[in-house]
Phi, psi and omega in degrees: 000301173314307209283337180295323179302297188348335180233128193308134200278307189245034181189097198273174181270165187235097160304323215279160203262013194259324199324155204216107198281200214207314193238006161216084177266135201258097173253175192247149167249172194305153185304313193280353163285020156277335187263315166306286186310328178258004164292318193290310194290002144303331168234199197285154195220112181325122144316280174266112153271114138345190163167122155257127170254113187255148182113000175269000159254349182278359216255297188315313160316309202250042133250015182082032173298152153328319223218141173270002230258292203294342116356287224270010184262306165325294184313330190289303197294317153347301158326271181304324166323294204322305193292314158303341183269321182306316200271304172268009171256006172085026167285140143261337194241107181247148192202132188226141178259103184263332167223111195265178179278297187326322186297337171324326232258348192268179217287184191310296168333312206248333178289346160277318166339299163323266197305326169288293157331288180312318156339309241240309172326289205287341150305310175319328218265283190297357124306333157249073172291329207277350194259317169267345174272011191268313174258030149035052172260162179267101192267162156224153146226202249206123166124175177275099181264030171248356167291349190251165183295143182355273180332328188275309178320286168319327195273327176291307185311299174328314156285318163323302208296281175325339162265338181347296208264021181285178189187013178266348178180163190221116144297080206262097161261136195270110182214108157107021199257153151214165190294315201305311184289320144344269154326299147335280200297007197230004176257338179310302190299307164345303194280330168300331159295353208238331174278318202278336167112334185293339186219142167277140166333297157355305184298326191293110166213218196246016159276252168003324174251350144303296171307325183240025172269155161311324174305334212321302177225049172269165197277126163345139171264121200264315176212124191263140167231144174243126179252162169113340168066068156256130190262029188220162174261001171058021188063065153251122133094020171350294190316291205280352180243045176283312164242090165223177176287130194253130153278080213233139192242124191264039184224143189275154186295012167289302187256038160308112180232209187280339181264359175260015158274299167344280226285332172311298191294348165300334190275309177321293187294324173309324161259013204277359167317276161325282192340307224260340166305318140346275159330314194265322157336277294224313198333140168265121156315116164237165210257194177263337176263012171248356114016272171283348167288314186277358150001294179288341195281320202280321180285307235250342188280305174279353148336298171294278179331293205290344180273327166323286200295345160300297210289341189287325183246017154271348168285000000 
């Protein structure tokens, strides 16, 4: 059954020298990131940065854009710089809320927009396969994602499957998420487990409910940066970014550039102490043999996951 999947169905890569990619584009970086870089590598260096990228209909309002659809089209190519700066400033983990459940509410136009744009993105992606197994990232993604159209759903799976066993970086995109729900579902399983005989009360603690979050097996999130200079989390990542360092960048995110990430990462290490002091207060303990009891539950979860994701791309 895995084997069959393995291979893409409806969307082959593209060789040819006309072809024009999107998301590894070889761009320069400031003269002065050489210098940047070996100032960061002197201290602790984020693993997972967060990211709300905020600020793309108001960046469309105020150059007049048509379409606000054309905001958030900005916001993308932005997007991929970012992820490349991250990846040469020493992140491996990057995770962006590209989508909230709350955004259904905005009007038709731009949540179709929206889902049309993302389509047209992630073919694209799967259009520089070759480009993507070469830097070997991993993409996930992140959400109640049976909330989103079909189509879209497959084209995530599709890529989730082809990146599976990459290990050179991990890329998390948030579409249809919010922390609040995020949590729920990872407490839904819980109780199915509890129904099902794999887990007891007893078992529920709060590592055990970290193992059934989207997160489940990404790296601490170490530095959340928010642009648009909104002092709130918008329901992202509650759990996991209760204790990291919070950014907040007083510029919208199109125009998010290199130096305003350096400098995140600079804030970062200036705080990174307390912080990690803290973290070590706070640690929760699990023994290794109450681990392995919930063990069966944690195999039958990602089963359960994983056969979804199986059925989309046999469908």
């Amino acid at each position: 059954m895995g084997e069959k999947t393995t291979t893409a169905k409806s969307i082959q890569p593209v060789q040819n020298k006309n072809f024009e990619p999107e998301w590894f584009v070889d761009r320069k970086l400031p003269w002065w990131s050489y210098f940047a870089k070996r100032w960061l590598k002197a201290g602790p260096l984020p693993k997972h940065v967060a990211i709300i990228m905020d600020g793309n209909r108001r960046y469309a309002r105020t150059h007049k854009y048509g379409s606000v659809i054309e905001g958030h089209s900005r916001g993308f190519t932005q997007l991929t710089q970012v992820l490349d700066w991250c990846r040469e400033l020493g992140a491996i983990e990057v995770t962006v809320y590209a989508f909230s459940i709350e955004n259904f509410k905005r009007s038709d136009e731009e949540v179709q927009g929206l889902m049309k744009m993302a389509e047209k993105k992630f073919e694209k992606l799967l259009q520089e396969r070759v480009k993507l197994e070469e830097k070997r990232i991993r993409f996930r993604f992140f959400g109640n994602l049976k909330l989103l159209p079909i189509k879209l759903q497959k084209l995530m799976a599709e890529i989730e499957w082809i990146t599976k066993d990459f290990e050179q970086g991990y890329i998390n995109v948030c579409l249809a998420y919010t922390a609040q729900d995020e949590i729920a579902r990872s407490m839904e399983y819980i109780r199915r487990g509890v129904q099902k005989g794999l887990l007891e009360e007893d078992d529920i603690n709060e590592w055990l409910v970290s193992k059934c979050l989207d997160t489940r097996k990404s790296f601490d999130v170490d530095l959340l940066i928010r642009t648009s200079g909104e002092n709130r989390l918008s329901d992202f990542m509650l759990w996991q970014c209760s204790n990291c360092y919070l950014h907040v960048v007083d510029v919208l995110w199109p125009e998010f550039d290199f130096s305003h990430l350096y400098k995140a990462f600079l804030a970062f290490q200036k705080n990174y102490r307390p912080i990690e002091e803290l973290n070590y207060v706070i640690r929760e303990d699990v023994s290794e043999k109450a681990k392995e009891k919930s063990q069966d539950f944690l195999d039958w979860m990602e089963k359960d996951r994983e056969t979804y994701t199986l059925s989309l791309l046999e469908s």
